[in-house]
N, C-alpha and C positions, 0 to 999 in steps of 0.2 A: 206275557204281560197283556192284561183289558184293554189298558189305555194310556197312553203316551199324554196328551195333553187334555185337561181341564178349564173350561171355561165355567169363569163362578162369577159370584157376585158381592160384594161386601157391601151392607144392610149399616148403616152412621148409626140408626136410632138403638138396633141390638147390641151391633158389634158380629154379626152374625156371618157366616162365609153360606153361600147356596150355590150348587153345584147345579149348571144349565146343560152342560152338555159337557160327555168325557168319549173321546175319540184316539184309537190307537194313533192317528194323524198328527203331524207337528205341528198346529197353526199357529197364528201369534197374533197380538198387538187387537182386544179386539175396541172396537167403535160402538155404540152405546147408540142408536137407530132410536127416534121419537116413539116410534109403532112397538118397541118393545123388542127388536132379535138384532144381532150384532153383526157387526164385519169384522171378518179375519183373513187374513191371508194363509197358503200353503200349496204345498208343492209349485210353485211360482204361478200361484192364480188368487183370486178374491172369492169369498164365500160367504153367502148369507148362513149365519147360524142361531139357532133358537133351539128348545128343549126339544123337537123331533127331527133333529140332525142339521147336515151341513147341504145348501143347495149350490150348485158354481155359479158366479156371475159371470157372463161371456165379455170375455177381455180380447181386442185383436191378438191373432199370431205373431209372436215374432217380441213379445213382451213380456218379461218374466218379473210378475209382481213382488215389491217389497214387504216388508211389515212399516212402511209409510204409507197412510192410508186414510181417509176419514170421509169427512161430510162437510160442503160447503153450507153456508146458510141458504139457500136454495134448495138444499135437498140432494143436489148432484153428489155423485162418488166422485173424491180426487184421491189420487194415490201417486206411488212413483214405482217407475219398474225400468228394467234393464233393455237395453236391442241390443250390446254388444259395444257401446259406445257411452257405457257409463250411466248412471241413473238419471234420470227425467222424470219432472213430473209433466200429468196427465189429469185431463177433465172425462171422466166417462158421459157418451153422448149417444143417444138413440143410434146414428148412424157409424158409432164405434170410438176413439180414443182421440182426445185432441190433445198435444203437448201445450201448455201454456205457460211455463219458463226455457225461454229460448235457451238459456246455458245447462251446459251440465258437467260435473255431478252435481245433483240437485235432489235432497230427499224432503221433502211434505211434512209438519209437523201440527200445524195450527192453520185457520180461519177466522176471519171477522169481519163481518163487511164484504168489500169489496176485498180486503187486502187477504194476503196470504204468508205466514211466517215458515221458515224453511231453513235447512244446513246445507251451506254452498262450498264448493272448496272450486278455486279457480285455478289463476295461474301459478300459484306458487303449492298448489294442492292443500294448503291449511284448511280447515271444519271453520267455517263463523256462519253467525245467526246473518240470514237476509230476508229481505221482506218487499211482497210488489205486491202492487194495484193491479186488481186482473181488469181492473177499467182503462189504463194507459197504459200497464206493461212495462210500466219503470223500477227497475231492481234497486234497491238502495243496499249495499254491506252495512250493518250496523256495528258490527264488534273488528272493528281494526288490531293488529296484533298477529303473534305468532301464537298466542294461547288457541286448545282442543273448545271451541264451543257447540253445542250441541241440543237437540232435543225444545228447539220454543214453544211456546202456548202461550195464548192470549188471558191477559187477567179479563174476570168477568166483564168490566166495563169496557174493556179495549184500549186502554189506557198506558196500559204496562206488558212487556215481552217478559215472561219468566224464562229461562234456560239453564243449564248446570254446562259449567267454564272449568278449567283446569289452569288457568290464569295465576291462582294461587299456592301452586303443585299438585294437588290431583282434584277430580270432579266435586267441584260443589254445586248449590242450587243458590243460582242468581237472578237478580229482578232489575232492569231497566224500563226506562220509557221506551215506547214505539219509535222515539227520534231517533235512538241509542244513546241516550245523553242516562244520566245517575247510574250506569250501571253498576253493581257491585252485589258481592256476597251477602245473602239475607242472614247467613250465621254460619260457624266455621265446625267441623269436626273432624276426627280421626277415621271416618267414614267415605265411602266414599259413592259420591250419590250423582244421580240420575234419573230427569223425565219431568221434571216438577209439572202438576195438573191443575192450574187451579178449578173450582168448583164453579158448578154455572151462579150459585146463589151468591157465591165469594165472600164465604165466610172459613175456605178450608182451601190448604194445598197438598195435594197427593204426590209422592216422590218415592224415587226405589232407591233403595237403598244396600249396598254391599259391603264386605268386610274389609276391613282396612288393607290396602295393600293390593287389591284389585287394580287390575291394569284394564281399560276400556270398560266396557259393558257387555260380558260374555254370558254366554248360557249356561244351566242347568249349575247352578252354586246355591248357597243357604242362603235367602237376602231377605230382608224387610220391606214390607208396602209400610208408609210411613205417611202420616198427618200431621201438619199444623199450621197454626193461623196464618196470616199472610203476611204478618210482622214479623216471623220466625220462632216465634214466642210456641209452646203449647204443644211442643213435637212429642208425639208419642208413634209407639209401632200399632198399626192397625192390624197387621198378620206376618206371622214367618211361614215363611212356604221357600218350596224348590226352585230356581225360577232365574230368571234375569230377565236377559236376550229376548226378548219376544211378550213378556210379561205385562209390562203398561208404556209401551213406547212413545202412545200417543194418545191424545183425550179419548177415555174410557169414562168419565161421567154420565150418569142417568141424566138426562134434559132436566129435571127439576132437581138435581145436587143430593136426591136422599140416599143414593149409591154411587158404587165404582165397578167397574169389571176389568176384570185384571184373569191370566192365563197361569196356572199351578203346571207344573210339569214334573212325571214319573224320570226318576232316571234312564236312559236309553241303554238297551241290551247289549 
C-alpha cells in the first residue's frame, strides 16, 4: 500500500475533492491554518502538513496527542492529549504545554473569543458539551442529561453551539445557544451523524455522516461529508469516501468558507 491516509480538500464553488498530501501515516482531524498548510495529529504527536510533507510540532514528553486539536483566535495551537490520567486540554506555549481546563477528561472541539467549547465527562463519566472562559476559567456544563453529546463548534457569529446528541436514540446534529437554553435537533434521520461545522461565512453546515445503525463514531466505514443550510433545510452529500474516525472531527474550514478539509482513508492491511 502507497498510502494509508489522504489529506484533501473539498472546493463549494466546483464540487471538486484536491488531494494535498497522501502518507502511508495514520493522521487525522486536520485544522485549516490562515497561511494555507494544516494541523493533524498521529502517532500521538501534532504535524504541520502541506503539499511537501508532514513537519512535527514539538509537544512536551509525557503527552500523547489526540485528534482534538485547533487554533485559538490568537493563533495559539490548542489541542488535548493524554499523561496517563485521562485527556486534558492544553495551550501550546514558546516555553512548552500549559493545561487550561483544570478537569479532565476533557477533549477540545471549538473557539471563539475568549471562550472555548469542549466534551467533558465528569463524575458520573457521561460525554456533554461544556464551555469556559479562558479569561476566568469558569466551566459552565451546558447539556444536563444522561444523553451521549459530543463534537461542539461555534456558529459563525458565536451565538449558537452546534453538537450531534444521541438524546433522541442515536447521533443527530443539534444546535443550541451558548447559554444551553433552545437546544434541539436541527432535523431527524435514519442516519446517523457526527461533527456539525459550521462555515466561517455561515451560510453552510459541514457533518459526517454514517450508516444507520452505526454505534459511536468509528473508523475506516463508507460515510458521507454532508451540507446544509443552517435551518437544516438544503442537506445534500458533498462526497462519499472511506473514512469516519479521524476524518472531520474538528473545524476543518478554509478562514474564508470557500473550502473544507477533511482526511480519505485507504483500508489498513
Amino acid at each position: 500500500m502507497t498510502w494509508r491516509s489522504s489529506l484533501e480538500v473539498h472546493d463549494l464553488a466546483t464540487g471538486a475533492c484536491q488531494v494535498i498530501l497522501r502518507t502511508p501515516m495514520l493522521i487525522e482531524a486536520p485544522n485549516w491554518h490562515p497561511e494555507g498548510w494544516f494541523l493533524v495529529n498521529g502517532e500521538g504527536l501534532l504535524w504541520r502538513a502541506d503539499a511537501d510533507g508532514l513537519t512535527p510540532i514539538p509537544t512536551p514528553e509525557g503527552l500523547r496527542c489526540n485528534n482534538d486539536h485547533g487554533f485559538l483566535p490568537d493563533g495559539r495551537i490548542v489541542f488535548s492529549a493524554h499523561n496517563g490520567q485521562g485527556a486534558g486540554i492544553y495551550v501550546l506555549e514558546p516555553a512548552g504545554a500549559q493545561q487550561i481546563v483544570p478537569l479532565r477528561p476533557s477533549w477540545w472541539h471549538a473557539a471563539h473569543g475568549s471562550r472555548i467549547a469542549y466534551a467533558a465527562a465528569r463524575g458520573d463519566r457521561v460525554v456533554r458539551i461544556a464551555e469556559m472562559d479562558m479569561e476566568t476559567g469558569e466551566e459552565r456544563i451546558l447539556t444536563p442529561g444522561a444523553a451521549h453529546h459530543d463534537g461542539p463548534d461555534y456558529s459563525a457569529c458565536g451565538s449558537f453551539i452546534w453538537f450531534n446528541s444521541d438524546a433522541t436514540g442515536h447521533a443527530q446534529i443539534w444546535r443550541m445557544r451558548t447559554d444551553g437554553n433552545e437546544a434541539a435537533p436541527v432535523f431527524r434521520d435514519n442516519r446517523v451523524n457526527w461533527f456539525p461545522h459550521p462555515s466561517p461565512c455561515g451560510g453552510h453546515v459541514l457533518y459526517l455522516s454514517y450508516p444507520p445503525g452505526t454505534l459511536e463514531h468509528p473508523r475506516d466505514l463508507e460515510v458521507q461529508l454532508c451540507l446544509m443550510s443552517p435551518t437544516g433545510d438544503d442537506r445534500r452529500v458533498a462526497a462519499r469516501i472511506f473514512g469516519g474516525q479521524g476524518s472531520i472531527n474538528v473545524p476543518c474550514w478554509a478562514p474564508d468558507g470557500h473550502a473544507f478539509a477533511f482526511m480519505r482513508y485507504a483500508p489498513a492491511v
